[in-house]
C-alpha positions in Angstrom: 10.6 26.1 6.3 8.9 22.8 5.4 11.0 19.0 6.1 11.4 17.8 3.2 9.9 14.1 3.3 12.1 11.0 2.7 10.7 9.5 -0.5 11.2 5.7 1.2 9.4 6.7 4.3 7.0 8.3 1.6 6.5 4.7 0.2 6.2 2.9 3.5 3.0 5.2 4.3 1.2 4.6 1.1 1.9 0.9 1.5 0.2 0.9 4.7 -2.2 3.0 3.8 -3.2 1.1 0.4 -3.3 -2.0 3.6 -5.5 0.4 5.7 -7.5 1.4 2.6 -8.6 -2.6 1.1 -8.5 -4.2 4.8 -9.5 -4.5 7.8 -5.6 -5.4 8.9 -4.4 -2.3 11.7 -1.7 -0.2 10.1 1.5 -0.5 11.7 3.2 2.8 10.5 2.2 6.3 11.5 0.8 7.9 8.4 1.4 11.3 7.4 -2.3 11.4 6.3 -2.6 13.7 2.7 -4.4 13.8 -0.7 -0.8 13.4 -2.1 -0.4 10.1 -0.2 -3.5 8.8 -0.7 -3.2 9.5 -4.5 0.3 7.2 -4.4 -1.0 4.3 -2.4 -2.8 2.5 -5.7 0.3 1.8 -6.9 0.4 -1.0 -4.0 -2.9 -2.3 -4.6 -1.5 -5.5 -6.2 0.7 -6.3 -3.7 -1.8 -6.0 -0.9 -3.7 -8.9 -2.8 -0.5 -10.6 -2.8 -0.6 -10.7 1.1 -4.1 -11.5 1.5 -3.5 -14.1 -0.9 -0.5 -15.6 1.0 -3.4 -15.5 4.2 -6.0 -17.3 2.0 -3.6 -19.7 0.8 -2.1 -20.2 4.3 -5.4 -20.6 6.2 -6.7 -23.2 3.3 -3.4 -25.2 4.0 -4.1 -25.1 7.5 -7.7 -25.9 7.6 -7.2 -29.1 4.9 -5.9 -30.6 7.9 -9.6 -30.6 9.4 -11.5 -30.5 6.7 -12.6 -31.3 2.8 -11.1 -29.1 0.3 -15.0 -27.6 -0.1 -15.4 -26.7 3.6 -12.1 -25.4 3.5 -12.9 -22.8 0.7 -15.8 -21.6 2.0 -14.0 -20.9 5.5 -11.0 -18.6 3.2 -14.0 -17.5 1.3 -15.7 -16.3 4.5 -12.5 -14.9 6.3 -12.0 -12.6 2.9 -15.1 -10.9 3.6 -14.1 -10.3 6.7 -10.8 -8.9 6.3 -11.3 -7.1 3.6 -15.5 -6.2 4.9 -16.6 -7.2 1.8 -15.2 -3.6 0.3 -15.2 -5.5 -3.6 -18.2 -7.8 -3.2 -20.2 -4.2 -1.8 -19.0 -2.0 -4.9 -20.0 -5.6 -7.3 -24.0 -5.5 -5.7 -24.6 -1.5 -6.1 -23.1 -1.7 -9.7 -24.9 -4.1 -10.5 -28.4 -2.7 -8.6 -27.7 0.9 -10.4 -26.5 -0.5 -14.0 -30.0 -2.9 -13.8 -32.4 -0.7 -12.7 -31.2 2.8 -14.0 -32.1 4.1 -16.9 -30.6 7.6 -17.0 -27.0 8.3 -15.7 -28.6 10.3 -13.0 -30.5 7.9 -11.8 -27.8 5.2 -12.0 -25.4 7.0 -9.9 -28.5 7.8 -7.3 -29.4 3.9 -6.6 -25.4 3.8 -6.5 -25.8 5.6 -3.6 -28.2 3.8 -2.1 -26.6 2.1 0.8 -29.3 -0.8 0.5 -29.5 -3.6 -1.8 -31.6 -4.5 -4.8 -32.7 -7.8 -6.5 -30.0 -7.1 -8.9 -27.0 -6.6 -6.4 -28.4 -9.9 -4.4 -28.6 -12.6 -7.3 -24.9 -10.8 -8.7 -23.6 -11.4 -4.6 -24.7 -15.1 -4.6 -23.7 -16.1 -8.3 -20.3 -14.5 -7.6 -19.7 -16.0 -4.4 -21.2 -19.2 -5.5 -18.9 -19.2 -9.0 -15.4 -18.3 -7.3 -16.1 -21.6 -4.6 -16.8 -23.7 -7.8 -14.3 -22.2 -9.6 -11.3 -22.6 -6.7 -12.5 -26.3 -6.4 -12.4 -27.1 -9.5 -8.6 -25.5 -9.4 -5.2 -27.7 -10.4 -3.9 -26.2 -7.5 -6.3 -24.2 -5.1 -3.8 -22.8 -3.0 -1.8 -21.2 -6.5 -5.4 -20.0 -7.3 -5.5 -18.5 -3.7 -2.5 -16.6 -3.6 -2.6 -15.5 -6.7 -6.2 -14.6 -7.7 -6.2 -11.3 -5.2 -3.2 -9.4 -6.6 -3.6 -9.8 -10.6 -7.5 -8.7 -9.7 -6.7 -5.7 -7.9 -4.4 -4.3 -11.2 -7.5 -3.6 -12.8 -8.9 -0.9 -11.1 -5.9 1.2 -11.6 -6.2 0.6 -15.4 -9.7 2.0 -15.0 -8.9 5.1 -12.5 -5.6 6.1 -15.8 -8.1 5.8 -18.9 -11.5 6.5 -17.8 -12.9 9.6 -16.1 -14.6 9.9 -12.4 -17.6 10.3 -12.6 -19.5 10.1 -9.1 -19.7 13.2 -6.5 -16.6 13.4 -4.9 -17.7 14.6 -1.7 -19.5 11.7 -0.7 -17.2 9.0 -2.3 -14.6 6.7 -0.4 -12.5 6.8 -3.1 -12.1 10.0 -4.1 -8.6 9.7 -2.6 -7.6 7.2 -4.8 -9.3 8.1 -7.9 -7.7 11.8 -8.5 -3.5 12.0 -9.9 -2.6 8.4 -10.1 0.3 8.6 -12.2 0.7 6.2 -15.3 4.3 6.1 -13.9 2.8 4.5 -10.9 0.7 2.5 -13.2 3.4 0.5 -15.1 5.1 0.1 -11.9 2.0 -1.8 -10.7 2.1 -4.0 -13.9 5.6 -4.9 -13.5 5.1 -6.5 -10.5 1.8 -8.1 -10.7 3.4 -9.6 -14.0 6.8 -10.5 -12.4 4.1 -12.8 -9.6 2.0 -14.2 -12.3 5.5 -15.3 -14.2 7.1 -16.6 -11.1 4.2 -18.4 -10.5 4.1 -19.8 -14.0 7.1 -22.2 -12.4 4.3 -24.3 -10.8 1.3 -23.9 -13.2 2.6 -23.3 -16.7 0.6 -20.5 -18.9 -0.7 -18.7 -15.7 0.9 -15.5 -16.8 -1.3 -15.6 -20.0 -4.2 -16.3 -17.8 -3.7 -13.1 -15.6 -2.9 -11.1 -18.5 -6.0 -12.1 -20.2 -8.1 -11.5 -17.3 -7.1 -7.9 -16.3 -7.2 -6.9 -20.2 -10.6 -8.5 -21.0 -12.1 -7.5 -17.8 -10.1 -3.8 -18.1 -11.6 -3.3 -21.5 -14.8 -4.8 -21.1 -16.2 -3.1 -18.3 -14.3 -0.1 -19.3 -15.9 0.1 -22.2 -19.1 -0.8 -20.4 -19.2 2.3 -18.0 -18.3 4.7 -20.4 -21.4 3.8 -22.6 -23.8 3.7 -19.3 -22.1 6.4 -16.9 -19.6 7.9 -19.3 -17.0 6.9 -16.5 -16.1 5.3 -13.6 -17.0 5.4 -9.6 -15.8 3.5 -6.7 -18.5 0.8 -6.5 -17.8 0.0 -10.3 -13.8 -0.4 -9.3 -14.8 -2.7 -6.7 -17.1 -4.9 -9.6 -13.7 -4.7 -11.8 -11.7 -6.9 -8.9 -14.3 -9.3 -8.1 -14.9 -9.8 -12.7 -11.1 -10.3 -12.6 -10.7 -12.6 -10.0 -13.9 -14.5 -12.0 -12.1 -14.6 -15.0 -8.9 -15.3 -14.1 -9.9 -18.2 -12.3 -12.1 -19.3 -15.2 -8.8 -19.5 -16.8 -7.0 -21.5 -14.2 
C-alpha cells in the first residue's frame, strides 16, 4: 500500500525544486522527483526571485564599498547570469531569433530549437542587458529595484503557462514539467504573494505596487497576445522572454 506523502514535506520539495529548476543554487532537500511535483513547483517561482533578489541586492551593497554604483551593477548583473546560467536571457535570444526570422509556425518553433544564436537573439541580448544596467542606475533606490525586480518578473510566466496553450514538442522541452497541470489555485497563490512583496515594499518607494502590477499585466497580455497570433501558444524560450520584458518594464516604471 502506497505512504501517503505529507503535503508540507510535499511543499518543501517543490520549493527546492522550483530553486533547482531557475538556479544554479544546490538543492538542500532530497526530492521525491515526479511529474506531479514538478507541475507544483511554479507556484514558487516568485519567491525564488525574491531570494535571488535579496543576493543581488546584498552583493550590490557589498560591492558599493569598493566600487561606483555603475561597476557595482554590472558585477550583480554578471553574477545573475551565473546563478541563474542565463536560463531567461537564453529563452529572450531564441524568441526573439525564431519570432524574426520565421515565417511559418513550423519554422519558428525549428530556429527555436536551434541551440545557436542569430542576429536577432544577439542585438535583443545586448539591448536587454544594456537597458536593465541603465535602467537600475538610473533607479531611486537600486538596491529596492534589485530585490524586487526578480520576483514580480517571474509571476508572468505562470500567467502565460494558465491562459495560453503549449505549443512546442514536449519531448525535447525543459519545461515540459512545468508547463502541464499548473493549477489556477496555485496561480492566485503566486499573486498573493508577489503582491503582498510589491506592497510591503511600497513602505520605501511609494506606488511600487502599481508599478509591478502594471508590468506583469502589460507584459502578460502583450506578449500573450503576441504568441498566440505568431505560434498560437506558448514554449519555454518565450516564458523565459516574458521575465526578462517584466523585469524591463517594471523597472521602466521604477
Amino acid at each position: 500500500m502506497p505512504v501517503k506523502q505529507d503535503p508540507l514535506s510535499n511543499e518543501w520539495q517543490a520549493f527546492w525544486l522550483a530553486v533547482g529548476f531557475l538556479t544554479r543554487i544546490p538543492m538542500l532537500a532530497r526530492i521525491d522527483y515526479s511529474q506531479k511535483l514538478m507541475n507544483q513547483c511554479s507556484m514558487y517561482f516568485p519567491l525564488v526571485g525574491l531570494l535571488l533578489g535579496a543576493l543581488y541586492a546584498g552583493l550590490f551593497a557589498l560591492f558599493s564599498f569598493a566600487w561606483g554604483p555603475l561597476v557595482s551593477v554590472l558585477l550583480v548583473l554578471c553574477f545573475h547570469l551565473f546563478i541563474t546560467g542565463a536560463f531567461h536571457e537564453d529563452g529572450l535570444a531564441d524568441s526573439v531569433d525564431a519570432l524574426g526570422g520565421g515565417y511559418t509556425v513550423e519554422k519558428r518553433l525549428e530556429i527555436m530549437k536551434d541551440s545557436r544564436i542569430g542576429t536577432y537573439g544577439t542585438v535583443a541580448l545586448v539591448m536587454a542587458l544594456s537597458l536593465k544596467a541603465a535602467l537600475l542606475m538610473s533607479a531611486q533606490s537600486i538596491w529596492l529595484a534589485l530585490l524586487v525586480a526578480p520576483a514580480v518578473s517571474r509571476l508572468t510566466p505562470l500567467l502565460l503557462m494558465v491562459f495560453l496553450p503549449y505549443v512546442t514538442d514536449p519531448n525535447k522541452s525543459k519545461s515540459k514539467p512545468v508547463a502541464e497541470g499548473f493549477s489556477r489555485n496555485r496561480l492566485w497563490v503566486s499573486c498573493g504573494f508577489t503582491a503582498l512583496v510589491a506592497v510591503v515594499f511600497s513602505l520605501w518607494l511609494p506606488g511600487m505596487w502599481l508599478v509591478a502590477a502594471t508590468a506583469v499585466i502589460v507584459v502578460a497580455l502583450l506578449w500573450g497576445w503576441y504568441l498566440q497570433r505568431q505560434l498560437g501558444g506558448y514554449t519555454g524560450d518565450a516564458l523565459g522572454a516574458s521575465v526578462v520584458f517584466c523585469e524591463l518594464v517594471f523597472l521602466l516604471g521604477v
